[in-house]
C-alpha positions in Angstrom: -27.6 -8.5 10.8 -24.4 -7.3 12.4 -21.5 -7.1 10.1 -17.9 -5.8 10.8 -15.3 -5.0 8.7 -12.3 -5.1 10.1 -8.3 -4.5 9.7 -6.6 -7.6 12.2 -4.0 -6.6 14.5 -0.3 -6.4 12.5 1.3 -8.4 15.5 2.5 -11.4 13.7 3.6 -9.4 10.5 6.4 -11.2 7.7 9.9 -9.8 8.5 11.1 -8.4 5.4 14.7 -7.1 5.9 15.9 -8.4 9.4 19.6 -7.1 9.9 22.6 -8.8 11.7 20.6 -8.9 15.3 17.6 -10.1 13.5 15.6 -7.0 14.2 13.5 -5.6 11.7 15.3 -2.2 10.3 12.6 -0.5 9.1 9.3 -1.5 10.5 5.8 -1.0 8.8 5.4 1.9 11.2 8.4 4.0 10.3 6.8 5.8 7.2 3.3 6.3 8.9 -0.5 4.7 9.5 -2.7 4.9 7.0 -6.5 3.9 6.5 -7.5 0.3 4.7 -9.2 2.9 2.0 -10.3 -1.1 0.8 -12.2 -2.4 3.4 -13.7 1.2 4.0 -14.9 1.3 0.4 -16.8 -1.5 0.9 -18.8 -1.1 4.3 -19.6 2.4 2.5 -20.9 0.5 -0.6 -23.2 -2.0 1.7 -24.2 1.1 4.0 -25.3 2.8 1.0 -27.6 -0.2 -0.4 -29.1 -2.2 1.8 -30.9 -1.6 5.2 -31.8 -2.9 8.7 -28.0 -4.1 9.1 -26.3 -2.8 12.4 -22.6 -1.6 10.5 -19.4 -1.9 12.5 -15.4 -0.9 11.3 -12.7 -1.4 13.4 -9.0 -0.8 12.5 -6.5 -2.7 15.1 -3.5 -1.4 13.4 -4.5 2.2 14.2 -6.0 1.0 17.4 -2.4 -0.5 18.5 -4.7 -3.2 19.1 -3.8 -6.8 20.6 -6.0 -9.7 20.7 -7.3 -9.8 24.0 -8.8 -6.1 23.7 -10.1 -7.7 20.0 -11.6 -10.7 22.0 -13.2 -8.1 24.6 -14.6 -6.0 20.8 -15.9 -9.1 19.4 -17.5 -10.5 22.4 -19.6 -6.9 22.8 -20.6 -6.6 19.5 -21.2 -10.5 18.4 -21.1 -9.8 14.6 -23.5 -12.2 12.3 -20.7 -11.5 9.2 -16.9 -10.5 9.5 -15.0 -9.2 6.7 -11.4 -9.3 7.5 -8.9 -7.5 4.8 -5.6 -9.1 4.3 -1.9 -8.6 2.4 -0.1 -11.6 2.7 2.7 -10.7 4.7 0.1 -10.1 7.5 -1.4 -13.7 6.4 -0.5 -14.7 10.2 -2.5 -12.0 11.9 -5.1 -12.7 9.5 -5.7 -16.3 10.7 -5.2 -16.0 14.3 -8.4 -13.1 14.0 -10.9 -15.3 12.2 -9.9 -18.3 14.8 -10.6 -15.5 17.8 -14.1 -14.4 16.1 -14.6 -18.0 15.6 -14.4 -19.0 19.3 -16.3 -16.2 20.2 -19.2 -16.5 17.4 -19.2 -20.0 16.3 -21.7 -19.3 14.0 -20.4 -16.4 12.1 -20.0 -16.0 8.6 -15.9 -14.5 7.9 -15.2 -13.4 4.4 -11.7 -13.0 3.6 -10.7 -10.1 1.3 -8.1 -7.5 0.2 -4.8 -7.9 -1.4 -4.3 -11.7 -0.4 -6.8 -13.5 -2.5 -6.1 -11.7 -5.4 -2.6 -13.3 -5.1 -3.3 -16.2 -4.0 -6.8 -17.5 -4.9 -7.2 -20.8 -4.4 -4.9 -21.2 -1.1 -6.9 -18.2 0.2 -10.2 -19.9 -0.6 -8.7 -23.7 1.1 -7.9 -21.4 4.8 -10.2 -23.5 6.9 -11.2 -20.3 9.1 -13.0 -18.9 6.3 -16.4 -19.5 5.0 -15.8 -17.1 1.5 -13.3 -15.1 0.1 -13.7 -12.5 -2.7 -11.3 -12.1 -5.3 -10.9 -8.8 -7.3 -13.0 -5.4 -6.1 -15.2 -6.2 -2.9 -17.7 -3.4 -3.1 -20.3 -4.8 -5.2 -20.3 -8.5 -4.7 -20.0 -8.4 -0.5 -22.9 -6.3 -0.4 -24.4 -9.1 -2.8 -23.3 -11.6 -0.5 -24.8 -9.8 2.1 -28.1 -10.2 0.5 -27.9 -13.8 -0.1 -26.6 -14.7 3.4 -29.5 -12.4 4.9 -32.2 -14.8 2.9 -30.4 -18.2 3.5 -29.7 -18.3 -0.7 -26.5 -19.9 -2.4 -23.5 -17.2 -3.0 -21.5 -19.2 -4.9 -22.8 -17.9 -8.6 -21.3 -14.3 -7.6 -18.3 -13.8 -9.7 -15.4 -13.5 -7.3 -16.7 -14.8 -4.5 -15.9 -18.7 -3.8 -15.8 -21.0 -1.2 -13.2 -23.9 -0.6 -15.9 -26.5 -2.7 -16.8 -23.3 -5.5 -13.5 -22.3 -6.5 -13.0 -26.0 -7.8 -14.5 -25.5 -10.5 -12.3 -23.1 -11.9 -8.7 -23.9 -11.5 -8.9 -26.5 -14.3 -10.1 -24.3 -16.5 -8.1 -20.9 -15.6 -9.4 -17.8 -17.1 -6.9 -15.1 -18.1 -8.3 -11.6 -17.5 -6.5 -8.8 -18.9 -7.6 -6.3 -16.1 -5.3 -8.4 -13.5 -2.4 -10.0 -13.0 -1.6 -12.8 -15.2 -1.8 -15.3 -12.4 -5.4 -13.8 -11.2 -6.9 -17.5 -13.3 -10.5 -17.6 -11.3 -12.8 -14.8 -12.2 -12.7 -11.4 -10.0 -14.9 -8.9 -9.1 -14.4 -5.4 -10.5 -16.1 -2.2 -10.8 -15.8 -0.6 -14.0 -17.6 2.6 -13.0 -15.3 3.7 -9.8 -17.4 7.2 -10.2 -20.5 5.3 -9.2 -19.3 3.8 -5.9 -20.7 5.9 -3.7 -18.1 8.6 -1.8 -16.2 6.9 1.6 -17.9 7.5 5.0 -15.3 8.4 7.2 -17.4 8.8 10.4 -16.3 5.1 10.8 -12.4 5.8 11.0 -12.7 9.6 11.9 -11.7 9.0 15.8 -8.2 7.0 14.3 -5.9 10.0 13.9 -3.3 8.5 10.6 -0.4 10.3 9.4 2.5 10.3 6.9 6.2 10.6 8.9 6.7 13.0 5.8 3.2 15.1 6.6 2.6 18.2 7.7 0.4 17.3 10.1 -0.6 13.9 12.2 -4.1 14.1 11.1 -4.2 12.7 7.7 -6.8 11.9 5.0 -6.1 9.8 2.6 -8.2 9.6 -0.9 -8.2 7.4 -4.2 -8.3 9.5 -7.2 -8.3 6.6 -9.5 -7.9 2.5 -9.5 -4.6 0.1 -11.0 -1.5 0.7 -13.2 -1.2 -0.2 -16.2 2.8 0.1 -16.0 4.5 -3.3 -15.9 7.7 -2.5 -13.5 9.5 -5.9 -13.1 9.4 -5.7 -9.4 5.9 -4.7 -8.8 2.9 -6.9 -7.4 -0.1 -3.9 -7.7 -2.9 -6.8 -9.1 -4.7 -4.6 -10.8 -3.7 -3.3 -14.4 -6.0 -1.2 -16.0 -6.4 2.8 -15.1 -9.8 4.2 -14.0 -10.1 7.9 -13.2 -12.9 9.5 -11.3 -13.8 12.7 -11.8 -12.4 15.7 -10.6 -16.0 16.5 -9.4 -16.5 13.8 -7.2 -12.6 13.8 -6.1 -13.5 17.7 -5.1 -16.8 16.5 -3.4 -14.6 14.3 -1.0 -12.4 16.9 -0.6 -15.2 19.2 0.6 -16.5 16.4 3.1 -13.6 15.7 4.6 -12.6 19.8 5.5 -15.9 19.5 6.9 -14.8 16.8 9.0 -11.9 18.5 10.3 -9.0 17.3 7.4 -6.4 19.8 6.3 -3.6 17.5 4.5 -4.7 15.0 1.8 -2.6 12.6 0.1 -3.4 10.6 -2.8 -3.2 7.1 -2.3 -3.6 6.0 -5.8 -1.2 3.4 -7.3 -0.5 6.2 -9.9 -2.0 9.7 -10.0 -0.5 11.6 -12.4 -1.2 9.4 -15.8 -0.7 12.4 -17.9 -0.6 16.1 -17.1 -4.2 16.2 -18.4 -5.3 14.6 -15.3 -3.5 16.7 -13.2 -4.5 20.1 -14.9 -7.8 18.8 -14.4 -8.1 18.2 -10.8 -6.4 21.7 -10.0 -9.0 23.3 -12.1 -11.8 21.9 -9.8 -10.0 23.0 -7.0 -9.9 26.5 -8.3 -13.2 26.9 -9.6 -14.6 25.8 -5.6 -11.9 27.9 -4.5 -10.7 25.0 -2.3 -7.2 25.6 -0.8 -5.6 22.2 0.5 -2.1 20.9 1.5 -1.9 17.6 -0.8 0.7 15.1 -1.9 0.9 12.5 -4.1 2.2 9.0 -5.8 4.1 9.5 -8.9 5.6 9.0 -11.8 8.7 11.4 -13.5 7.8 10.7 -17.1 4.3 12.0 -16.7 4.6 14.8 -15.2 5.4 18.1 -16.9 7.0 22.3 -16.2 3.0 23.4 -16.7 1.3 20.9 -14.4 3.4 21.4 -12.1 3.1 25.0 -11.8 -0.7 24.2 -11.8 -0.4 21.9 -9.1 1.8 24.3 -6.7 -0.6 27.4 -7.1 -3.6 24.5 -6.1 -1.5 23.8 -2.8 0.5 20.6 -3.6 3.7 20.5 -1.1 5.0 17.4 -1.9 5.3 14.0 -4.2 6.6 10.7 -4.1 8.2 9.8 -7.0 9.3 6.1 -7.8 13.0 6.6 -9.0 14.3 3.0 -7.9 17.2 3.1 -9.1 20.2 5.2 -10.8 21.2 4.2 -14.1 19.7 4.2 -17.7 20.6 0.2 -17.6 18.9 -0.2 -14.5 16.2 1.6 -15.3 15.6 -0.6 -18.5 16.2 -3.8 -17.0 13.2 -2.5 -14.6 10.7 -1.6 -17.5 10.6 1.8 -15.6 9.9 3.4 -18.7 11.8 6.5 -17.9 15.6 7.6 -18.0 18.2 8.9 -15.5 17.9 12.7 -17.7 13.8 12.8 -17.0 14.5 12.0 -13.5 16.6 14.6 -13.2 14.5 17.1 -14.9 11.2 16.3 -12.6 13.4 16.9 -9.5 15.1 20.4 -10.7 11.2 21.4 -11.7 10.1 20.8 -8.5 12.8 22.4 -6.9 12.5 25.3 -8.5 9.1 25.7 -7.6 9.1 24.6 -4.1 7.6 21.2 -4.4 9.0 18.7 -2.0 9.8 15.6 -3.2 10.6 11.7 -1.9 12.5 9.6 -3.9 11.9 5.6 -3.4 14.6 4.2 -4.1 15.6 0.4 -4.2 18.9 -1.6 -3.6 19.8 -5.2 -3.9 18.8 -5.4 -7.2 20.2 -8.4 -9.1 22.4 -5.7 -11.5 23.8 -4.8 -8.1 26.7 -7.7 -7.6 28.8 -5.8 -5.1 28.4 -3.5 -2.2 30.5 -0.6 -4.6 28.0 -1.5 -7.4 24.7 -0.5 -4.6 27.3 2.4 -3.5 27.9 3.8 -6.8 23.6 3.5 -7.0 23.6 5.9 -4.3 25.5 8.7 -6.0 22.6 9.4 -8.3 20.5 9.5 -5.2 22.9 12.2 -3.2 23.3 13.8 -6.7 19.6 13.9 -6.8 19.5 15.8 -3.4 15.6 15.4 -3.0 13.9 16.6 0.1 13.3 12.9 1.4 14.4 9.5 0.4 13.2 6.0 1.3 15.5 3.6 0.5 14.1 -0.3 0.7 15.9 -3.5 0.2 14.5 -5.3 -3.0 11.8 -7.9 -1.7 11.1 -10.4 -4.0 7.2 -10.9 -4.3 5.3 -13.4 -6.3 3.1 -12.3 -9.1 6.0 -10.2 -10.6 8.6 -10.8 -13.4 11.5 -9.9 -11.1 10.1 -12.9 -8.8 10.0 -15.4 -11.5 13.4 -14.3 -12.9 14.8 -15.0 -9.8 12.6 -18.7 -9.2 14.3 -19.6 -12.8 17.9 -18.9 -11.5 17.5 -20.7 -8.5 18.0 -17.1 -6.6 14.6 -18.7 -4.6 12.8 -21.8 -4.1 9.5 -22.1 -6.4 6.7 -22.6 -4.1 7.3 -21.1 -1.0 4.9 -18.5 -0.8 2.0 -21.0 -1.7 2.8 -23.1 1.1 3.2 -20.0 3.7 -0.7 -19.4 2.4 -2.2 -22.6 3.4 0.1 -23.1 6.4 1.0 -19.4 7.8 4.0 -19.1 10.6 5.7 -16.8 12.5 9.5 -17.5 10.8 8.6 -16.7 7.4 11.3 -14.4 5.6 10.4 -12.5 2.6 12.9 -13.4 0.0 15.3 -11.1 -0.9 17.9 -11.3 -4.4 21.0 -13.1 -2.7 22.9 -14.5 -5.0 25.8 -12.2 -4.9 25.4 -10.9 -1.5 23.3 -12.2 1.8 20.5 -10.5 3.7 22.7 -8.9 6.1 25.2 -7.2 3.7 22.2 -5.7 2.0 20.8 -4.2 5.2 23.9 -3.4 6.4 24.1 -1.1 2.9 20.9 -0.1 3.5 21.9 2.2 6.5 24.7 2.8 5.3 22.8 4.4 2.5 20.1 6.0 4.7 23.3 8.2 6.9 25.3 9.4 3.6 21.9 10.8 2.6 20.6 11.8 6.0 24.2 12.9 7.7 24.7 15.5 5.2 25.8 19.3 6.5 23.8 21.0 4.0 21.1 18.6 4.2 20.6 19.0 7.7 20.4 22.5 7.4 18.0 22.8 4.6 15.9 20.4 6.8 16.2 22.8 9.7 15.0 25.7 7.3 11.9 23.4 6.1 10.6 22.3 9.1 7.5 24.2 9.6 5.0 22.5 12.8 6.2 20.4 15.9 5.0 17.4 14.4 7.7 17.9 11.8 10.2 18.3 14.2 9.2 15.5 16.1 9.1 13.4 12.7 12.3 14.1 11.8 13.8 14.0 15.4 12.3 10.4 15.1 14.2 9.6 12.5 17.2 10.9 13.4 17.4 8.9 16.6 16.9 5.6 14.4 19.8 6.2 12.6 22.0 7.2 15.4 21.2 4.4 16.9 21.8 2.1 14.3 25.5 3.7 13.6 26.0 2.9 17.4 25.1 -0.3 17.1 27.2 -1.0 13.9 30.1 0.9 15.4 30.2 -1.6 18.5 
């Protein structure tokens, strides 16, 4: 059989903080492209046990791809099976793909998976333009349903995978796995043993060139040291809750395959990578011991990271991490079940300073402790105080499957039900929901750039930016950024 994997075209994507004009401050490709590590996984996993298929992978958001050059694709290759990942706020582009493959292969099996049905199960599973979806960890169970589609036999037994008619069944009798989400209530797929999945082929993706607008470089590999989180931040949707490592061996083999594919800069993708500093001690001695030198980053967390493993990880080549701060007070912190406190935050930053380890801090505003634009400015001091090397500061979306979302259905701060019926009926004026109970949409956007020029407009921080900026791509990165926000101030200022 023929079977694609594919990553739909992001043309029809949610707006999440529209400003006064209605245009979309930050868009999705501000911060960089990256690789649905997801959907790769499992055409790697089905390449790697089963034969006589013809494999295809084809990512339209790298491509910059619209639908009548995905028409042309489909119509050349006629797949037998489509797998088509999804995140919800990309639920439109999502549809209108499996109705293209449709018209072009009426007879073609589409499998939804990714983020989306995880969420959102049983709407997922009741999208007419799908013939499965798999809920949980695809790997394993779409090469099952491979199998089974390949010999004509039923599917519906495989645990995750339903139909519109399967997942029936199960809603009246939800189950309540621990490994998810608490509103994951049909049983998923997962993979206990992430060290037995066998290692990514990246000959499928290696002609997309991805990159980080914070990298060093605009040729990017991206890698998955380890699965979930069990931290439960308030304002976080990751679906998956318990923490599975691979080995530093078999991280290190990946490393090795992709320098001899051409990769120089590696970032850790993972949810979480630094779980402890045993981890991370780890992973540098593998490094060593092949005598591997890399430039890598990573996701992170300050109150598990310590002086030694940090030392480790600069003499291993780390430049940079992204550490979640959010936001800049002990109280807010708390109310965020960040787990940390204003005094560690501070610490991790003057570490890496001192040892010349770059470092993001994500920051959030619009929180619903913020009730004035003074209160979100006063927020901000801790972040200038904090003087990291980059900062990325969002405007809290408010996403189902998360406390802060449910807080904020029980004060009326949003209507209950509205993401359901965007996932049975998606459309094109669908606004994520922000906290607005004390200030609209456009004040908090307007903060928001206010917040990005008092960090970004800084004398010594431009200087010190100057002094870092070691390739062209850098320069161009930043001189990217730069003309964003002059823009923006001209546009506020008239």
């Amino acid at each position: 059989m023929r079977i694609l994997l594919i990553n739909p075209p992001d043309r029809n994507k949610v707006v999440e903080n529209p400003d006064e004009n209605g245009e979309e401050f930050l868009e999705a490709d501000s911060f960089g492209d990256f690789p649905p590590l997801g959907a790769l996984y499992v055409l790697s996993h089905l390449e790697a046990h089963s034969t006589g298929h013809q494999l295809f992978f084809k990512d339209c958001v790298a491509e910059r791809s619209d639908y009548e050059q995905l028409r042309a694709y489909i119509e050349d290759i006629r797949p037998d099976v489509v797998g088509i990942t999804s995140f919800t706020v990309c639920l439109m582009d999502v549809v209108l793909t499996a109705r293209l493959i449709r018209e072009v292969v009426p007879d073609v099996h589409l499998c939804l998976g990714g983020h989306h049905p995880i969420a959102y199960p049983k709407e997922a599973a009741e999208l007419p333009e799908f013939d499965s979806v798999v809920v949980g960890e695809g790997e394993e169970v779409f090469t099952e349903l491979v199998g089974r589609l390949e010999t004509g036999r039923d599917f519906t037994d495989i645990r995750g995978v339903y139909t519109r008619d399967s997942i029936g069944r199960h809603l009246d009798n939800p189950v309540r796995d621990k490994r998810f989400l608490a509103r994951v209530t049909v049983p998923a797929a997962y993979v206990e043993d992430i060290d037995a999945l066998p290692m990514l082929n990246r000959a499928y993706i290696r002609q997309y060139r991805y990159h980080n607008i914070i990298g060093s470089t605009d040729d990017l590999a991206t890698i998955l040291s380890s699965r979930g989180c069990p931290y439960r931040c308030t304002f976080c949707d990751v679906p998956i809750k318990s923490y599975r490592e691979r080995s530093p061996a078999a991280v290190c083999d990946e490393i090795e395959a992709c320098l001899a594919m051409g990769y120089k800069e590696f970032r850790f993708y993972d949810d979480l990578f630094n779980i402890n500093e045993r981890k991370v001690i780890a992973f540098c001695d593998e490094l060593d011991r092949r005598g591997l030198r890399i430039t890598w980053d990573f996701r992170g967390r300050v109150n598990a990271v310590s002086r030694e493993s940090l030392v480790r990880a600069r003499a291993s080549g780390l430049r940079m991490i992204s550490f979640g701060v959010e936001t800049g007070s002990d109280d807010g912190l708390r109310i965020l079940k960040k787990a940390t406190t204003t005094a560690k935050i501070r610490q991790a930053f003057a570490w890496c300073r001192e040892l010349g380890i770059l470092t993001v801090a994500d920051y959030i505003i619009g929180q619903p402790f913020e009730k004035t634009p003074d209160d979100i400015r006063r927020n901000i001091d801790f972040l200038v105080a904090l003087d990291p090397d980059y900062a990325q500061i969002s405007v809290l979306k408010l996403y189902p499957n998360t406390e802060m979302y449910d807080d904020a259905t029980a004060r009326g701060v949003v209507a209950p039900g509205r993401w359901q019926e965007f996932s049975v009926n998606p459309r094109r004026d669908f606004i994520v929901d922000h906290w607005n109970e004390f200030m609209d949409l456009t004040t908090l956007v307007r903060e928001q750039k206010r917040a990005y020029r008092r960090f970004y407009f800084r004398l010594p921080y431009i200087l010190r930016s100057v002094r870092q900026t070691g390739s062209l791509y850098q320069f161009l990165s930043k001189a990217k950024g730069a003309m964003k926000l002059i823009k923006t101030n001209l546009r506020m200022a008239g």
